[in-house]
N, C-alpha and C positions, 0 to 999 in steps of 0.2 A: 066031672062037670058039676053034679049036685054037692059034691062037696068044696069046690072052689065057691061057690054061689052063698053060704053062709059066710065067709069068709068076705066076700063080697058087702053084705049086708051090715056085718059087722060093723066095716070100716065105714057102711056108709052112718050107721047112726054114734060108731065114735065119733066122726066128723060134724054130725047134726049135734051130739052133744057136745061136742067143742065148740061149736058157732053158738048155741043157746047160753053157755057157761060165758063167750066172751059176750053176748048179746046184753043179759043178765048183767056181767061184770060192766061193762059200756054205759049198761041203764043205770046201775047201781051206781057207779061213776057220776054221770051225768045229774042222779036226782041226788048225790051228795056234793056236786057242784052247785046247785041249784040251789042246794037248802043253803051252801054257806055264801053263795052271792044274797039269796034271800035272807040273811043275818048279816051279812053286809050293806043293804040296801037298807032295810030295820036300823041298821048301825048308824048307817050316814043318815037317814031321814030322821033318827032321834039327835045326832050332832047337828043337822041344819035346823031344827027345831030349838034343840038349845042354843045355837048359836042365833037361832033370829029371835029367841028370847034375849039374850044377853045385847043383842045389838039394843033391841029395843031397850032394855034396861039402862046403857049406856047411854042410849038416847037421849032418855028418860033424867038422867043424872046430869048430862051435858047440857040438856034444855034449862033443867034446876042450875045447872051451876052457871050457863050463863046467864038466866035470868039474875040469880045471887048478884054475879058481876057487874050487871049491869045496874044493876039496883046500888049494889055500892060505891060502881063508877057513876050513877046521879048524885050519890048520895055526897061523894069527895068536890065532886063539880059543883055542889051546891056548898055546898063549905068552903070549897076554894072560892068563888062567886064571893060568899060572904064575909071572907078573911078577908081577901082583895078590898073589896068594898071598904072593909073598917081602917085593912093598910093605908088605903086610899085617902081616908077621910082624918086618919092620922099622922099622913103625909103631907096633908094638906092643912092640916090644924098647925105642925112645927113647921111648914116653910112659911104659913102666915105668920104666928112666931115670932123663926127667925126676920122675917122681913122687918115685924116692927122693930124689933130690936137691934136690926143692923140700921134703920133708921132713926132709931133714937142714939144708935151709936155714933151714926153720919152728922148726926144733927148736932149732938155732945160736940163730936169732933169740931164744927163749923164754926159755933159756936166759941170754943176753946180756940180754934185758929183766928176766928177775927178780933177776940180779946189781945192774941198773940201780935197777931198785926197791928192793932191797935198802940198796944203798948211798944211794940217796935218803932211805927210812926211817932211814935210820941215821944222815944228814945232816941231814934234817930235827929229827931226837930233839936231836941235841947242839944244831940250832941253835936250839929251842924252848929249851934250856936256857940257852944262850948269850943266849936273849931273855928270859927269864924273872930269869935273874941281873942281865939289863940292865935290864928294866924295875925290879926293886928295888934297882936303885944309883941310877938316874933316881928314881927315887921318894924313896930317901934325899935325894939332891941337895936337885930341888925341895922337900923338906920343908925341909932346912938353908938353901936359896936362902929361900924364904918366911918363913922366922924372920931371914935376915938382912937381907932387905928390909924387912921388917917393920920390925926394927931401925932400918935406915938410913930410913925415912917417919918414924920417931917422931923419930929424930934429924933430919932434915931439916926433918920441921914443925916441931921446939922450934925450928932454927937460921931457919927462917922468920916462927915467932911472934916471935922476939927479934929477928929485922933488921927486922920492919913494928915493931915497939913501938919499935927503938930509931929507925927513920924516922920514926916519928908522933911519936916524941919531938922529936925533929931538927924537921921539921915544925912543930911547935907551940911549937918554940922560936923556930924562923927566923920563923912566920905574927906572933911574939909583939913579936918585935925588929921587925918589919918593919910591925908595929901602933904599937907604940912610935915608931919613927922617922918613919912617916908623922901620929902627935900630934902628935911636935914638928917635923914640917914644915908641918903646919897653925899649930900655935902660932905657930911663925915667921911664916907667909905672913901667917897674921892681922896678927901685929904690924908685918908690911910692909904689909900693904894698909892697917893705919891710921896706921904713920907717912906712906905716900904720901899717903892721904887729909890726914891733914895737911900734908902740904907742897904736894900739890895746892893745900889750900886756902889757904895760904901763898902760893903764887906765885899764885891766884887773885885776894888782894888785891894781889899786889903787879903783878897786869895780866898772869903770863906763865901762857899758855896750856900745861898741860904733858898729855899723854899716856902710859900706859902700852906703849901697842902701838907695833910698829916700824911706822917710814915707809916707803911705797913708795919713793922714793928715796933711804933710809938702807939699804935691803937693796941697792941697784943703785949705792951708792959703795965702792970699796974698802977705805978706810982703817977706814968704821963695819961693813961685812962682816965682817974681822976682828976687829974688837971682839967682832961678837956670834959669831960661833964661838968665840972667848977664852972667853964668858962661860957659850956653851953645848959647853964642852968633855966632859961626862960624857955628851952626849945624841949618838946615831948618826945621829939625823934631821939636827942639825944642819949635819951635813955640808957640804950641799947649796946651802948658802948663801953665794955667791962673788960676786965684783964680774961684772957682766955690760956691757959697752960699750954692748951694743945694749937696754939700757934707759936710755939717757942723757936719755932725752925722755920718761922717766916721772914723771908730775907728783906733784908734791911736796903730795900732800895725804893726812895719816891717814888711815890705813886702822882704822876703830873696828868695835869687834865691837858687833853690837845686845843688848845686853842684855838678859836674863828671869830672870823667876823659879826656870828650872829650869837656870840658870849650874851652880850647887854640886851638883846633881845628874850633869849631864853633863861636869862636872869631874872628879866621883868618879869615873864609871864609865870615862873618858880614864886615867886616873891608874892604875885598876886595869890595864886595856890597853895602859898604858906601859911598865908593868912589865914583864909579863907577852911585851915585845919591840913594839908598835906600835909606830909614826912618825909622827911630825905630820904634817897635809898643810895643814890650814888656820891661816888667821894666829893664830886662837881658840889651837889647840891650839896652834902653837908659844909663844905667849905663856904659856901655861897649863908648859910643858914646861920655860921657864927660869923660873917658881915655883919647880918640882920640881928643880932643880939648884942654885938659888941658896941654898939651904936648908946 
């Protein structure tokens, strides 16, 4: 028992010096927390010291420098004020200026335009007179031009009444001669067609077949081709009538017109047409054509 009892005791003051070691450690603890909040505390109350230094210093700078600004925003304001001002009065100096001078311009101009008008009026006046003596010298004219025309139509129609009278005279003298000489080329052909028919009838009794019209192969020999161009030398149709070789084998049989009652009708109206420039084309007509020339 006495000897658990030391043993006892032991542990009770290793335990009291373990609580006093952690007690110690806790305090020790606690006043090295202490000391560095209180060097933190020191820390911050020197940073919010400088910093309400520095504020104030900014302050201090911001006050200076807006008053600066605003010093040299009166100072621009007053010079702008006073630029304006001189702008103004040298705005006002060239639009008076220009006004006199667009007035002295306007005035030149009015001036210059009522000399212009002036002299226009004044041009115009002489040149109405200038037109007015024109139109009654024009007007003289054309009056003397229309009496002279006038003149020369009456003179013209007489010189045209008298050249159609003296053509219609010409005229009805030629239509009268040309009346005349176509009687007596009737007359004649008459007393040709009846001495042929006489002698037709003559060589009828005496057996010889005789013909007025040309032969197909009297037009396609040489020697009787010339004959009848000889014979029809006044006529232009007969031209045309020449020996041709390549009719050598055209047969030798008259060629007779068929006859009617409306011969002397389409005779006359040929005849008229002969004159008048036609050309034969058929045997009819050229027959009919050396009538009209043998006369």
């Amino acid at each position: 028992m006495a000897a658990k009892k030391p043993d006892a005791d032991k542990a009770k003051r290793s335990a009291a010096a373990k609580k006093a070691a952690a007690t110690r450690k806790r305090k020790a603890e606690a006043a090295r927390k202490e000391s560095i909040e209180a060097e933190a505390a020191a820390k911050r109350q020197a940073t919010a010291r400088k910093a309400a230094a520095t504020r104030k210093r900014n302050a201090a700078a911001a006050a200076k420098a807006k008053a600066e600004a605003t010093s040299k925003r009166e100072a621009a304001a007053k010079k702008a004020a006073a630029t304006r001002r001189r702008r103004a009065k040298e705005k006002a100096e060239a639009e008076a200026a220009a006004k006199r001078k667009a007035a002295a311009k306007k005035a030149a101009a009015t001036r210059k335009r009522r000399a212009e008008e002036k002299a226009a009026a004044k041009a115009e006046a002489a040149l109405k007179r200038k037109r007015k003596a024109t139109a009654k010298k024009a007007a003289a004219t054309r009056a003397r031009k229309a009496e002279e025309k006038a003149a020369d139509d009456a003179a013209a129609k007489r010189k045209a009444s008298a050249k159609k009278a003296a053509a219609t005279r010409k005229r009805r003298t030629e239509e009268k001669a040309a009346a005349e000489k176509w009687a007596k080329r009737q007359a004649k052909a008459a007393a040709m067609r009846k001495q042929e028919a006489e002698a037709a009838d003559a060589a009828k009794r005496a057996g010889i077949a005789q013909v007025k019209l040309i032969r197909a192969g009297d037009a396609a020999s040489k020697g009787k081709a010339k004959k009848i161009r000889d014979t029809t030398a006044r006529s232009a149709a007969a031209e045309h009538i020449d020996a041709d070789d390549s009719k050598a084998k055209v047969m030798h049989e008259a060629v007779k017109s068929k006859g009617s009652s409306d011969d002397s009708k389409r005779k006359a109206e040929f005849h008229q047409q002969w004159i008048n420039g036609k050309n034969p084309k058929t045997t009819e007509e050229f027959t009919w054509v050396r009538e009209f020339t043998s006369g």
